[in-house]
N, CA, C and O of each residue as an XYZ file, in Angstrom:
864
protein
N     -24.247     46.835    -21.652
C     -23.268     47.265    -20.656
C     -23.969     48.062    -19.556
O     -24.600     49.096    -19.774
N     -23.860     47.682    -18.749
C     -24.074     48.586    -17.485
C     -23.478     49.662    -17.133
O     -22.360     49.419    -16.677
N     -23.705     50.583    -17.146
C     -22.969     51.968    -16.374
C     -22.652     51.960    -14.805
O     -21.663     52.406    -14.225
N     -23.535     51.462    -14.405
C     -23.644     51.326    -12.947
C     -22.487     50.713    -12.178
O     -21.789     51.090    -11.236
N     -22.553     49.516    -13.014
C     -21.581     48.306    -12.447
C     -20.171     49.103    -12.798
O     -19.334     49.386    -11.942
N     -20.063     49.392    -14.108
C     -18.460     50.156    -14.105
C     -18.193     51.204    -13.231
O     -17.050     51.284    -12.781
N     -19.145     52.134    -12.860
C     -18.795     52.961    -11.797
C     -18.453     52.504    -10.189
O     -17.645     52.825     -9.318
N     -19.621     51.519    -10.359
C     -19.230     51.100     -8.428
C     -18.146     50.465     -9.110
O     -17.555     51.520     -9.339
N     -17.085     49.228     -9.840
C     -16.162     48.839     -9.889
C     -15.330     50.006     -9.572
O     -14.749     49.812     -8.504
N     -14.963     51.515    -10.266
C     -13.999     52.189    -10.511
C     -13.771     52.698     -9.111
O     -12.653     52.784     -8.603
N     -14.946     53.042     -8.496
C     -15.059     53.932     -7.255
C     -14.407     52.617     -6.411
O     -13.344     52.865     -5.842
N     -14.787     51.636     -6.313
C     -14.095     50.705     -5.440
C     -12.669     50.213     -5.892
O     -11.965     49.750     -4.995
N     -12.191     50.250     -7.075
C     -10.377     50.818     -6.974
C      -9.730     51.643     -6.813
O      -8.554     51.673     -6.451
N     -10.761     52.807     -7.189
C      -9.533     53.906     -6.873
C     -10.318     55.008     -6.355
O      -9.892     56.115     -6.686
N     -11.373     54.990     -5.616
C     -12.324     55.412     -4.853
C     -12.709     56.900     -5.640
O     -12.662     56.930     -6.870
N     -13.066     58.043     -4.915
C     -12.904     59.394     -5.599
C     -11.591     60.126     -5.509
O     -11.182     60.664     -4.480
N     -11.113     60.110     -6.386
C      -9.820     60.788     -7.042
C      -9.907     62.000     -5.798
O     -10.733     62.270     -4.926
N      -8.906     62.425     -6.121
C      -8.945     63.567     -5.260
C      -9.428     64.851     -6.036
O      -9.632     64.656     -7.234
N      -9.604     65.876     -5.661
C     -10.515     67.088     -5.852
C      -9.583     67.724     -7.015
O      -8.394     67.801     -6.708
N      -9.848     68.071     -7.975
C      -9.124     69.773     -8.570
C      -8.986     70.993     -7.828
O      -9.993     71.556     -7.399
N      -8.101     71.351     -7.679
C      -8.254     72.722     -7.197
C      -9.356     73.604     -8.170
O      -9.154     73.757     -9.374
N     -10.622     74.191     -7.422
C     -11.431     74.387     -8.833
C     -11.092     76.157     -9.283
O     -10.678     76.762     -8.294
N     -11.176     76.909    -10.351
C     -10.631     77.709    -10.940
C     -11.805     78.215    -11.289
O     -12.786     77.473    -11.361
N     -11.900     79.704    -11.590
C     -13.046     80.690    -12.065
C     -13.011     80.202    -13.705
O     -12.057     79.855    -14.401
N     -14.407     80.321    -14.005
C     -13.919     79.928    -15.539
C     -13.088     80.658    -16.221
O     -12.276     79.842    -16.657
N     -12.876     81.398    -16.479
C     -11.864     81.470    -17.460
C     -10.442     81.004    -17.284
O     -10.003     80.197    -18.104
N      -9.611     81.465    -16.218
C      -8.581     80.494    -15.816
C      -8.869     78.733    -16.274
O      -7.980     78.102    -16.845
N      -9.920     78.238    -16.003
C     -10.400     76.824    -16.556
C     -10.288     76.604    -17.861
O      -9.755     75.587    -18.302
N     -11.041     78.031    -18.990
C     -11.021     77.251    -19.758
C      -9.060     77.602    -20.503
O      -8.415     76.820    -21.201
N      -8.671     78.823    -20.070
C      -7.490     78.908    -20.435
C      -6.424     77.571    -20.136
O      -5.588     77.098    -20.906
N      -6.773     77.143    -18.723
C      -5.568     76.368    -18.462
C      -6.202     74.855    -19.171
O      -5.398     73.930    -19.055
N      -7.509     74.485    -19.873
C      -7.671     73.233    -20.427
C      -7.272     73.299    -21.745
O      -6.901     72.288    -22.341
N      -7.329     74.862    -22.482
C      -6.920     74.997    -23.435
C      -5.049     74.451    -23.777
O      -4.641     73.763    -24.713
N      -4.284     75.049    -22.675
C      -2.801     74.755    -22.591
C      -2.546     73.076    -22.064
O      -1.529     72.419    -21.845
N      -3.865     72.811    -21.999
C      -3.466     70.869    -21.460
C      -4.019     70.136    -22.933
O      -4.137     68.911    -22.924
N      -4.267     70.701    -23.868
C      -4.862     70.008    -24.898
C      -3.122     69.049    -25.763
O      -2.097     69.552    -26.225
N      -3.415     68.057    -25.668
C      -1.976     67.224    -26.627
C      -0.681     67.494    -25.722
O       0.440     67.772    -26.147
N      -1.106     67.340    -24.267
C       0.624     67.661    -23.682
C       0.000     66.672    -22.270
O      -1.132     66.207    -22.134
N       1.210     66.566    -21.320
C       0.814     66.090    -19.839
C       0.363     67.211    -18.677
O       0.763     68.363    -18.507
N      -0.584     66.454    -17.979
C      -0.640     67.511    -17.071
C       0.575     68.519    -16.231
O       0.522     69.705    -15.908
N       1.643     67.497    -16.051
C       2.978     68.191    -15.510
C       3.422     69.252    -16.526
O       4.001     70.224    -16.039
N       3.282     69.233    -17.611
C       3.695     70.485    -18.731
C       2.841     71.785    -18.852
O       3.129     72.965    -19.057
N       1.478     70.987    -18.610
C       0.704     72.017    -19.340
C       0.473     72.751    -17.828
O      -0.152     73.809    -17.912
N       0.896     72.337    -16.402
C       0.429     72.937    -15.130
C       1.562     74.041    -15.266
O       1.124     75.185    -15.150
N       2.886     73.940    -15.480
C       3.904     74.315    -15.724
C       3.380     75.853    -16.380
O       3.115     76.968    -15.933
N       3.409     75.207    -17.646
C       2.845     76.518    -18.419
C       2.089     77.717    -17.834
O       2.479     78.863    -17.610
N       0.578     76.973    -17.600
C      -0.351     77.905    -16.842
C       0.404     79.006    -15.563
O       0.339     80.200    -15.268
N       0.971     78.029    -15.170
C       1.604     78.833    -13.845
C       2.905     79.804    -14.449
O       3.245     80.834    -13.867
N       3.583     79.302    -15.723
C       4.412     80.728    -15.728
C       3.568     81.949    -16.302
O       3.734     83.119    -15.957
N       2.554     81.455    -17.312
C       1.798     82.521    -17.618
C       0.675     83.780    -17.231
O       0.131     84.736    -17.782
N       0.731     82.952    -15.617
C      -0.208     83.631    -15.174
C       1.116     84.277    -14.125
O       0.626     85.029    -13.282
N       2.568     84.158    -14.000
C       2.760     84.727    -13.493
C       3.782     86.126    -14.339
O       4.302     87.119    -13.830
N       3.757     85.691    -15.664
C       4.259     86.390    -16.727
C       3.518     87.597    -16.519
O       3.960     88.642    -16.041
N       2.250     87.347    -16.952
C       1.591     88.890    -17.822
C       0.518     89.473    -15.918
O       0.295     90.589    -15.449
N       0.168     88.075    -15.413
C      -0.180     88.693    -13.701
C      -1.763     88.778    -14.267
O      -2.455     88.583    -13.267
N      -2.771     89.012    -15.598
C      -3.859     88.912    -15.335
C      -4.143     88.816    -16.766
O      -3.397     89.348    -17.588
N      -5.354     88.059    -17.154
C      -6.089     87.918    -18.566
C      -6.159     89.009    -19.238
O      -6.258     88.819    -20.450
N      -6.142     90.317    -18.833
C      -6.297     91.179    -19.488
C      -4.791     91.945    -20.346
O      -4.667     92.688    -21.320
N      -3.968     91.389    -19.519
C      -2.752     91.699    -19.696
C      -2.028     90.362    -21.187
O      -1.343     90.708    -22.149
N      -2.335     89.411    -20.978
C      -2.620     88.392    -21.994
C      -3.128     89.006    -23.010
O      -2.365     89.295    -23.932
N      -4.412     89.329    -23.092
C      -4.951     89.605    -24.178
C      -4.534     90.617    -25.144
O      -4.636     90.604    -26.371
N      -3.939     91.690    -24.186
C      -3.077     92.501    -25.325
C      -1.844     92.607    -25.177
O      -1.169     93.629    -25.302
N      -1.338     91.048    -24.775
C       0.406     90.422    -25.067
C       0.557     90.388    -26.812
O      -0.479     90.300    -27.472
N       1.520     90.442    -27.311
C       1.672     89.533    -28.556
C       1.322     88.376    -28.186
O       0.889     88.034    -27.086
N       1.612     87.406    -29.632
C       1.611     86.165    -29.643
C       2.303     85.508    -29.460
O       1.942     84.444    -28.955
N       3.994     85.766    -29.807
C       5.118     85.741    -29.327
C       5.296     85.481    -28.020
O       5.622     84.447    -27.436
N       4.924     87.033    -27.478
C       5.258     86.787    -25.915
C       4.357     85.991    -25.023
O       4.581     86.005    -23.813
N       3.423     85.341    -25.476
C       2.467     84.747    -25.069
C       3.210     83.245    -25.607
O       3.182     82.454    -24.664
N       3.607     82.869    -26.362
C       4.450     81.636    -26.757
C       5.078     81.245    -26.336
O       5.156     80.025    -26.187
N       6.325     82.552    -25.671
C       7.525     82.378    -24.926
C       6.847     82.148    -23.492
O       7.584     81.414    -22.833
N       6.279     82.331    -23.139
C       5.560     82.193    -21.466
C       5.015     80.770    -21.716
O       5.511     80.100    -20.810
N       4.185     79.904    -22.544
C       3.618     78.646    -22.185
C       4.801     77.983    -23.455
O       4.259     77.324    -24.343
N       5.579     78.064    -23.500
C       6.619     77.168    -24.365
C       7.157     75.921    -23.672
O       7.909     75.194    -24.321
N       6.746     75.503    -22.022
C       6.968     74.416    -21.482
C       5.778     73.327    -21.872
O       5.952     72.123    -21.681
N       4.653     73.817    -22.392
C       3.658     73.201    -22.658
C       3.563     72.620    -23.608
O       2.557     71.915    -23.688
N       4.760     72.613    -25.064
C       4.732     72.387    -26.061
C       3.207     73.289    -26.748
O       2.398     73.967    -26.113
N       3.227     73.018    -28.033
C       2.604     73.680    -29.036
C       2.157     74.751    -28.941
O       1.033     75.151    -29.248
N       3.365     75.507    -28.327
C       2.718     76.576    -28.002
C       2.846     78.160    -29.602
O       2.665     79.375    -29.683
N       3.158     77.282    -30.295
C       2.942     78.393    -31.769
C       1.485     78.255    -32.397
O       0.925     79.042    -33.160
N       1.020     77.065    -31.886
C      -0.630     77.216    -31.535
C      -1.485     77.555    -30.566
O      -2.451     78.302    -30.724
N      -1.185     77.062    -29.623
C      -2.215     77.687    -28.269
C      -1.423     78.834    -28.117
O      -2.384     79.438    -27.640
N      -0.484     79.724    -28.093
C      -0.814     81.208    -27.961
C      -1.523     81.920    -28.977
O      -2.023     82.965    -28.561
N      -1.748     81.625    -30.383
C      -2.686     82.459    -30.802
C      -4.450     82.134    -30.336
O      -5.455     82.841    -30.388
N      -4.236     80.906    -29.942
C      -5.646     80.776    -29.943
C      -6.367     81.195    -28.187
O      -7.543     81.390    -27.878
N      -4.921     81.218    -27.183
C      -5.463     82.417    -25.959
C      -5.874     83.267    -26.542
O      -7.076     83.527    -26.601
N      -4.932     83.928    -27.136
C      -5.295     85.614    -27.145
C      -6.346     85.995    -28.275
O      -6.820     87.130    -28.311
N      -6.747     84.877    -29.325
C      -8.368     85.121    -29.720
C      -9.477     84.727    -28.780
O     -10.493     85.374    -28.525
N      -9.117     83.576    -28.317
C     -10.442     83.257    -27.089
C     -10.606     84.689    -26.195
O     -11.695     85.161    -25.868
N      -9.313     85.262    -25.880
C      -9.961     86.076    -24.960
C      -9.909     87.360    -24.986
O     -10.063     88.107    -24.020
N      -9.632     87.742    -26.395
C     -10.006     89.140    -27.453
C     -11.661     88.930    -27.459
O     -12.576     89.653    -27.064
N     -11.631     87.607    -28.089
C     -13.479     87.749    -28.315
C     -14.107     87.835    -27.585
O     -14.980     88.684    -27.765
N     -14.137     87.153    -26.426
C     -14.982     87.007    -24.846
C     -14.854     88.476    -24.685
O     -15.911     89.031    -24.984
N     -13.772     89.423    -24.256
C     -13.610     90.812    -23.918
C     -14.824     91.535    -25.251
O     -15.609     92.459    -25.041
N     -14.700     91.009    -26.177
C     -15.192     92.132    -27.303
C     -17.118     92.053    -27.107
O     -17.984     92.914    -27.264
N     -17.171     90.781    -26.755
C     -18.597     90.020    -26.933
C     -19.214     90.859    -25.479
O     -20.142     91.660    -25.591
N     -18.662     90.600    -24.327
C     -18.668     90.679    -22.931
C     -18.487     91.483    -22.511
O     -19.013     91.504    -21.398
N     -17.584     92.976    -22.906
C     -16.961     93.629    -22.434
C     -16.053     94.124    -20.818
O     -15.807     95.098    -20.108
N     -15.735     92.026    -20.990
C     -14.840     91.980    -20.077
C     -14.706     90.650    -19.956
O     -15.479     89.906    -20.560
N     -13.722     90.168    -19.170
C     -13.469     89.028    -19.232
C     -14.063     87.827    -18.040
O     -13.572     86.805    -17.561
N     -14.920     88.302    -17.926
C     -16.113     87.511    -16.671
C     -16.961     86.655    -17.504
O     -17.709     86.947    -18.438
N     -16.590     85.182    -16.788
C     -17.184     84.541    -17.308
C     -17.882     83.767    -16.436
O     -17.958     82.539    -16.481
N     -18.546     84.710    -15.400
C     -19.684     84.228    -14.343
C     -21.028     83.855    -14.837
O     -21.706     82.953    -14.345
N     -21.323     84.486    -15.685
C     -22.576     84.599    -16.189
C     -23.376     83.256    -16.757
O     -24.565     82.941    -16.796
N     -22.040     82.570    -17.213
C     -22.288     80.653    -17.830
C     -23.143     80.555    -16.508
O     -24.298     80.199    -16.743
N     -22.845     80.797    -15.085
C     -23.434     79.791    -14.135
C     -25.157     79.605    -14.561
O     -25.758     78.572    -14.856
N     -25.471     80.484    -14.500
C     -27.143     81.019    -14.573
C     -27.642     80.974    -16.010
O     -28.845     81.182    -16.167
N     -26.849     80.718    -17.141
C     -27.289     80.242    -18.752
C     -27.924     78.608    -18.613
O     -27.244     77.752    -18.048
N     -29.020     78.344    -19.073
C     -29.156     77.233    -19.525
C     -28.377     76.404    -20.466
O     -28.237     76.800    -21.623
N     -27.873     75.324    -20.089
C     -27.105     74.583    -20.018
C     -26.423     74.460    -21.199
O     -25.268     74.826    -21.414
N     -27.605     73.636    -22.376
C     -27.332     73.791    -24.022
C     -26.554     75.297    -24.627
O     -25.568     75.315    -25.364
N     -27.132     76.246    -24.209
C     -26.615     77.949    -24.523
C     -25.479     78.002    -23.988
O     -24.671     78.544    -24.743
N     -24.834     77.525    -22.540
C     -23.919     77.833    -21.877
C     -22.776     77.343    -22.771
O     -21.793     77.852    -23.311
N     -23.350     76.101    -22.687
C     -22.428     74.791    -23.750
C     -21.707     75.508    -25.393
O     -20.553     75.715    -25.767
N     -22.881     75.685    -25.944
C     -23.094     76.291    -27.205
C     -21.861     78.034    -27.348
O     -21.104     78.629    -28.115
N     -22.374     78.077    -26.189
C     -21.454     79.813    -26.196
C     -20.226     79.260    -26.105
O     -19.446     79.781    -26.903
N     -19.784     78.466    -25.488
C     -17.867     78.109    -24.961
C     -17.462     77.576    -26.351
O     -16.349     77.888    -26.774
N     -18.401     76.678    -27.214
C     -17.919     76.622    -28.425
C     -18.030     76.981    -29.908
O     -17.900     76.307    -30.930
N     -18.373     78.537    -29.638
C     -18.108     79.029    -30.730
C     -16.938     79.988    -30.614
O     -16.774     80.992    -31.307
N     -16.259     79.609    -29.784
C     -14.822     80.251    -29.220
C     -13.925     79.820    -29.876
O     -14.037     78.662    -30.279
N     -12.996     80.417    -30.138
C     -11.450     79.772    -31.077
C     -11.286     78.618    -30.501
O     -11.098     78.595    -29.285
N     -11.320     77.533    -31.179
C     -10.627     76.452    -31.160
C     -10.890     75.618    -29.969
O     -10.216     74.643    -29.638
N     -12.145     76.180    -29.222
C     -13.023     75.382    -28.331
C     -13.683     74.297    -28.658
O     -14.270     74.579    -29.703
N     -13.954     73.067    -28.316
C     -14.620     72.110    -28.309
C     -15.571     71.590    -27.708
O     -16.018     72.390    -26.886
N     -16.277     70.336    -27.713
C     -17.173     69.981    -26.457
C     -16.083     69.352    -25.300
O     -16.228     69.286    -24.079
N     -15.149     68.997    -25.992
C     -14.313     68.589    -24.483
C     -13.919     69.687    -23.600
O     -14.195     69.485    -22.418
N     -13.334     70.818    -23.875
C     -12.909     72.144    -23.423
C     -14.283     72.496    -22.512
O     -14.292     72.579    -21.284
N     -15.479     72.691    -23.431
C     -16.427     73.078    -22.948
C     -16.546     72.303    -21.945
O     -15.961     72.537    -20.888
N     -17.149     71.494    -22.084
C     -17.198     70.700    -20.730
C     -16.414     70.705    -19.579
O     -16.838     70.441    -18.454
N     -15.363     70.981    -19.840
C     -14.192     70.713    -18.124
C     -14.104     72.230    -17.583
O     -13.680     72.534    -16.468
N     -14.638     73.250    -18.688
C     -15.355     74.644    -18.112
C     -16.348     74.600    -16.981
O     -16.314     75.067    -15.843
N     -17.197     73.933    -17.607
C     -18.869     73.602    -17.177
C     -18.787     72.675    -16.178
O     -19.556     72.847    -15.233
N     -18.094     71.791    -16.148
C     -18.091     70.795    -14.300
C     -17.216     70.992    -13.400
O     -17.372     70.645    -12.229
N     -15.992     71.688    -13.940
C     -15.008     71.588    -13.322
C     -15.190     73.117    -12.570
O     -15.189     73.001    -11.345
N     -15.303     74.149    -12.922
C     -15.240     75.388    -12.592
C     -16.804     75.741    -11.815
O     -16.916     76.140    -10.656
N     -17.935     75.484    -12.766
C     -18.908     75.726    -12.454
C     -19.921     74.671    -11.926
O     -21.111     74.947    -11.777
N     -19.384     73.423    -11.642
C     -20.078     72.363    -11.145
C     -20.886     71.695    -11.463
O     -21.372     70.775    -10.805
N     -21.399     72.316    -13.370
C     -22.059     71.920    -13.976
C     -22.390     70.822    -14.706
O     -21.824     70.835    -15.799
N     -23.190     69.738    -14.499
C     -23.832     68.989    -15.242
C     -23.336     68.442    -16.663
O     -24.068     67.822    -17.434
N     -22.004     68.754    -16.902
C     -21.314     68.627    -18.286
C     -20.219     67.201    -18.179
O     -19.522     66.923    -17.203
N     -20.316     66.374    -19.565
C     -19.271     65.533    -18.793
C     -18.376     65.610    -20.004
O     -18.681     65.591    -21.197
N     -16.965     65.720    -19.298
C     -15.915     66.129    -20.702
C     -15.023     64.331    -21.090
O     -14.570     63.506    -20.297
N     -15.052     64.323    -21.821
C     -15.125     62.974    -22.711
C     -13.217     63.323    -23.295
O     -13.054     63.847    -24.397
N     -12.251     63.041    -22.613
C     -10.722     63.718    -23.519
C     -10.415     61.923    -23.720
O     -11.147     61.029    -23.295
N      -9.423     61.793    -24.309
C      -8.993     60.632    -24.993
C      -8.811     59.541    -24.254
O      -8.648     58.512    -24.909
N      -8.773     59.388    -22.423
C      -8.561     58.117    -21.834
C     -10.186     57.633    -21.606
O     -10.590     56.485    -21.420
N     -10.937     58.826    -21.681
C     -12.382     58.161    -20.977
C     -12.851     58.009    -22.709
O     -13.716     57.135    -22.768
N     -12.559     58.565    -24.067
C     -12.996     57.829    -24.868
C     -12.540     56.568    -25.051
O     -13.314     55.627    -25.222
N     -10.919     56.409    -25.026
C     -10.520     55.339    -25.065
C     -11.291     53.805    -24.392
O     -11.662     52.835    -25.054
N     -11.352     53.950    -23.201
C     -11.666     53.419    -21.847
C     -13.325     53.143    -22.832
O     -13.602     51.981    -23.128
N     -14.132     54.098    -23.183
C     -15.504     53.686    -23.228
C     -15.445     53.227    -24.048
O     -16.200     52.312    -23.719
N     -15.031     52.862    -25.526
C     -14.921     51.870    -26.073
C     -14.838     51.152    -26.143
O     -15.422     50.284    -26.793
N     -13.737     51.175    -25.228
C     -12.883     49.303    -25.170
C     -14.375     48.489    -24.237
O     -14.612     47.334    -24.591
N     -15.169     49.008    -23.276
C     -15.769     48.722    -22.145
C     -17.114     48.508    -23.261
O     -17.988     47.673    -23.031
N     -17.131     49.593    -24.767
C     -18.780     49.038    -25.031
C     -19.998     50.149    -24.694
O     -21.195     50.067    -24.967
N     -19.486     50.892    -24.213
C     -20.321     52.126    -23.099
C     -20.504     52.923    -24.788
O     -21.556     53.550    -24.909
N     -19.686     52.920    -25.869
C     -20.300     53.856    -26.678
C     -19.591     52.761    -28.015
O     -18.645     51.994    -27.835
N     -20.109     52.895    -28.921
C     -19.759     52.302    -30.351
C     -18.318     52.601    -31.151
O     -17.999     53.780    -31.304
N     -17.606     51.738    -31.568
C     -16.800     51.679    -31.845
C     -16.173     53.224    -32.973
O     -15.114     53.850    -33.002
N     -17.143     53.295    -33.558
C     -16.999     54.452    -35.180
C     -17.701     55.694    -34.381
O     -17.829     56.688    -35.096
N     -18.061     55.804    -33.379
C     -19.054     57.091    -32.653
C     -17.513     57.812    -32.835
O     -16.510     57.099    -32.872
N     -17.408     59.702    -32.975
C     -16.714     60.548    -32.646
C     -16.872     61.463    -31.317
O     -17.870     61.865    -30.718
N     -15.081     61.674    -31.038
C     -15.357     62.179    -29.875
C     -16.397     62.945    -29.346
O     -16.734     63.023    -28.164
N     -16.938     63.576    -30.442
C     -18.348     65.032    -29.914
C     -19.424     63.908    -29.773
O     -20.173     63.995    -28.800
N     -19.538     63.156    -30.394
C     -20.555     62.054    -30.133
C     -20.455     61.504    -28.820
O     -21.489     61.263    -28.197
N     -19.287     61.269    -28.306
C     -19.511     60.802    -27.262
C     -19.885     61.317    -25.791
O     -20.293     60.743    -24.782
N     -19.636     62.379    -26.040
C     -20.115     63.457    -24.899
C     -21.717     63.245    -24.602
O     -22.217     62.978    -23.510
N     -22.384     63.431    -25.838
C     -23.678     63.457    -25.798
C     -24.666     62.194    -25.105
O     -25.658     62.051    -24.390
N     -23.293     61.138    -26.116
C     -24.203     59.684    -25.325
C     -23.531     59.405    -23.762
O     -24.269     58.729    -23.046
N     -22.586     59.718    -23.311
C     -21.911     59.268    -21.830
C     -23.061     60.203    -21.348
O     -23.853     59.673    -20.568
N     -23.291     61.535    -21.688
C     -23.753     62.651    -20.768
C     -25.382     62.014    -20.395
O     -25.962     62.221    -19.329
N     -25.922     61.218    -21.532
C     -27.328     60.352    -21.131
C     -26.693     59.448    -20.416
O     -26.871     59.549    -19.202
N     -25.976     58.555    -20.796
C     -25.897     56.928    -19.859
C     -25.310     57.162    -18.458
O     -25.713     56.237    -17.753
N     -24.535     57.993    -17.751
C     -23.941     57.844    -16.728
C     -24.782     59.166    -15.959
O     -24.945     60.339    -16.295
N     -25.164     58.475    -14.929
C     -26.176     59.794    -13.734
C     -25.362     60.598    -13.756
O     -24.176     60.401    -14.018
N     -26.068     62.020    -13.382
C     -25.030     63.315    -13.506
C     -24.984     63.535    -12.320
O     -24.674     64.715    -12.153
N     -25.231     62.661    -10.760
C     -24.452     62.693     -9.754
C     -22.805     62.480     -9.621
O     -22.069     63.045     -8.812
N     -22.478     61.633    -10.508
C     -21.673     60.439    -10.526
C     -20.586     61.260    -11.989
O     -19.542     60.660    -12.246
N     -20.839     62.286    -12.656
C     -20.163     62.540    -13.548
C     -18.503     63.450    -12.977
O     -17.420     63.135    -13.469
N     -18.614     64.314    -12.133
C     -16.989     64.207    -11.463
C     -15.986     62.878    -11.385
O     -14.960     62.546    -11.979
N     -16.805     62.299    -10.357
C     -15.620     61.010    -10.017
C     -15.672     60.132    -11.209
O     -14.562     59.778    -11.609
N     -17.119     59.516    -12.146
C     -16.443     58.976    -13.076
C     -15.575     59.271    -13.876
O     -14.676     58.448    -14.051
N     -15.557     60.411    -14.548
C     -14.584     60.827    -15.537
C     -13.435     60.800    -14.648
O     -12.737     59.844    -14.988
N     -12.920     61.423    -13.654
C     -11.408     61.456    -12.718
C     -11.442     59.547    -13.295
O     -10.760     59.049    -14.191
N     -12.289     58.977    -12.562
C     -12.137     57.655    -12.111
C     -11.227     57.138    -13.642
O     -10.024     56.923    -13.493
N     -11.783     56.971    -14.943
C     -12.093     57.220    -16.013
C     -10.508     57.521    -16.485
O      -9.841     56.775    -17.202
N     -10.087     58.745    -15.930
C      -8.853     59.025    -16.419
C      -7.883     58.262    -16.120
O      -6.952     57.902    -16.840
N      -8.187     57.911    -14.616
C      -6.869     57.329    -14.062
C      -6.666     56.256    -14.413
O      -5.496     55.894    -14.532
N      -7.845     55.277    -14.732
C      -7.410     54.128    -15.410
C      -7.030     53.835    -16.792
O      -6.391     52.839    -17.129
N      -7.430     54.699    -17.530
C      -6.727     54.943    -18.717
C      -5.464     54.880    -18.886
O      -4.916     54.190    -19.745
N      -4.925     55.573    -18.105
C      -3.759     56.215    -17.690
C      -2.586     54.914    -16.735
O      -1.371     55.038    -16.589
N      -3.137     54.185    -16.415
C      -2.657     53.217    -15.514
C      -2.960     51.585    -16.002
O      -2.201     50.621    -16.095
N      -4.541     51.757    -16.285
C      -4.504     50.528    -16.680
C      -4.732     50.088    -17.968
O      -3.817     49.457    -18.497
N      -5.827     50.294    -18.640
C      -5.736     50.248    -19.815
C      -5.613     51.718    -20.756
O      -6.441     52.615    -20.915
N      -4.039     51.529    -21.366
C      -3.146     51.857    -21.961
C      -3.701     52.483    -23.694
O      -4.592     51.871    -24.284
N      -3.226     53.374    -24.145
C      -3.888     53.110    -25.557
C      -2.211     51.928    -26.037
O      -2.595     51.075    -26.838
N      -0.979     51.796    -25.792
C      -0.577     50.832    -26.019
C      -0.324     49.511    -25.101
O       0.460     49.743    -24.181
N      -0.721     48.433    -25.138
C      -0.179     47.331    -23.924
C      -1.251     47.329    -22.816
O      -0.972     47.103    -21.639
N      -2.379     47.570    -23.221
C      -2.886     47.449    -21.872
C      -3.439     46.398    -20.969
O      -4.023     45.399    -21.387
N      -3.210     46.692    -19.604
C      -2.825     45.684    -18.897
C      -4.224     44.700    -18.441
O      -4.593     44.565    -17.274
N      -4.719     44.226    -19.334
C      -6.362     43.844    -19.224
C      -5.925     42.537    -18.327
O      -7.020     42.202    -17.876
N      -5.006     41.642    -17.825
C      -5.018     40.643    -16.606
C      -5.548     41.247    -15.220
O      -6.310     40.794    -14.366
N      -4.603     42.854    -15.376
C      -5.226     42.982    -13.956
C      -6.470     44.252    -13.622
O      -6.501     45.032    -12.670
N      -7.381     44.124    -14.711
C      -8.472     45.464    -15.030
C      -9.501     44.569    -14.318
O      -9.940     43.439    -14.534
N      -9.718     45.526    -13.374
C     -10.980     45.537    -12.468
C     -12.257     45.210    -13.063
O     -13.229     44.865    -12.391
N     -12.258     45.352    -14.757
C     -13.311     45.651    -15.054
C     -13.728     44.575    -16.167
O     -14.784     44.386    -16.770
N     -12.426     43.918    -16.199
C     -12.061     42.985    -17.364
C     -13.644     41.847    -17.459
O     -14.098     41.456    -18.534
N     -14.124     41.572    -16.377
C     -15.445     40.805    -16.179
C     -16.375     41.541    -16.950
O     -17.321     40.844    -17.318
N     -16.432     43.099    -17.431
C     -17.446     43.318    -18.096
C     -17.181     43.724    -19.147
O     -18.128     44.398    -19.554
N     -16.075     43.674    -20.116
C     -15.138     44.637    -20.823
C     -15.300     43.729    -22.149
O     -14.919     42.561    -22.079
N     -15.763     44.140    -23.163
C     -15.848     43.951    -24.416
C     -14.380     43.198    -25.148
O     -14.224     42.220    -25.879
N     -13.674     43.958    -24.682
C     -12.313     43.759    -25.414
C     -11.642     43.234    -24.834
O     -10.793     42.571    -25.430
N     -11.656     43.240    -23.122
C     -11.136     41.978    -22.767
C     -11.375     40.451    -23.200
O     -10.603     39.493    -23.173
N     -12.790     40.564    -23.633
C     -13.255     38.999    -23.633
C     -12.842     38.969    -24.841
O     -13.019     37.863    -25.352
N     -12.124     40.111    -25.850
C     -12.100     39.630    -27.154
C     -13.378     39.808    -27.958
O     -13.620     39.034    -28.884
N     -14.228     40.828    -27.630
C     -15.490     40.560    -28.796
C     -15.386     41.936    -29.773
O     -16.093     42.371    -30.682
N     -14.178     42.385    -29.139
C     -14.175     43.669    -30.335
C     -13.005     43.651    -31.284
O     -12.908     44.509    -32.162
């Protein structure tokens, strides 16, 4: 499989996505934390009453859990992701003695990586949309349409796990090209091929696609 060819295909349907508004890390990794198993329209929802609930991370951190529940409860699961804010950012404060999380910029990369996930209930996907999205970093976050999507396409092995796949996309695809692919990545997930029904007649990509031709 070519990497190449799937990217110029994606960029030539749906060109570069448009930008994120980009966020200081911690706001990043808080608000990827509240998008984990929900839609972006829910989990934007959330972020935004919560940050206008408590007004600053620090004020979060010594919310209950409760009242931290009742503030992202548009986000669904939120009898899980509020305890696991207010440990992510008990520990960062305790570790850090404060909640600045400037310092990732200037960590080498692996360490930077490594530090975001030994955080409550952090991952390499979390980590990652910290690390490119906020800090512009070299990280490529792998969430369920771009695993989906790389499978079906062949780009990574069928039985590989999600943490696996971070590692191998983060070699195969240039790390010029790692913003817009992943956006690129999402949207077709999301549009074209489906995790149910997906619409492989009219996939751009169907000429190079494993599972279109039927070989998977």
């Amino acid at each position: 499989m070519n990497v190449s060819q799937v990217i110029r295909l994606l960029d030539q349907e749906y060109g570069c996505m448009p930008g994120r508004p980009r966020l200081d890390p911690l706001s990043e990794l808080v608000a990827t934390v509240l998008s984990q198993n929900t839609s972006d329209v829910n989990s934007g929802r959330a972020y935004r009453n919560l940050v206008s609930v408590f007004g600053s991370w620090d004020r979060v951190a010594d919310a209950s859990v409760d009242d931290i529940a009742v503030a992202i409860a548009s986000g669904g699961l939120s009898r899980v992701k509020a305890p696991r804010i207010k440990a992510i950012l008990q520990r960062i404060r305790d570790e850090r003695g404060s909640l600045d999380l400037g310092f990732l910029a200037d960590v080498p990369l692996p360490q930077a990586r490594e530090w975001l996930q030994l955080l409550p209930g952090v991952g390499p996907k979390t980590a990652a949309c910290v690390l490119l999205f906020s800090l512009g970093r070299p990280a490529f976050p792998v969430d369920t349409h771009v695993y989906r999507v790389s499978k079906r396409l062949g780009l990574i092995e069928n039985g590989l796990s999600p943490a696996g796949a971070h590692l191998v996309l983060e070699r195969l695809v240039p790390q010029d090209a790692f913003y817009r692919f992943h956006m690129n990545m999402v949207a077709h997930g999301r549009r074209v091929c489906r995790a149910q029904r997906p619409r492989c007649h009219e996939c751009v990509l169907k000429e190079v696609c494993v599972y279109a031709k039927g070989e998977v």
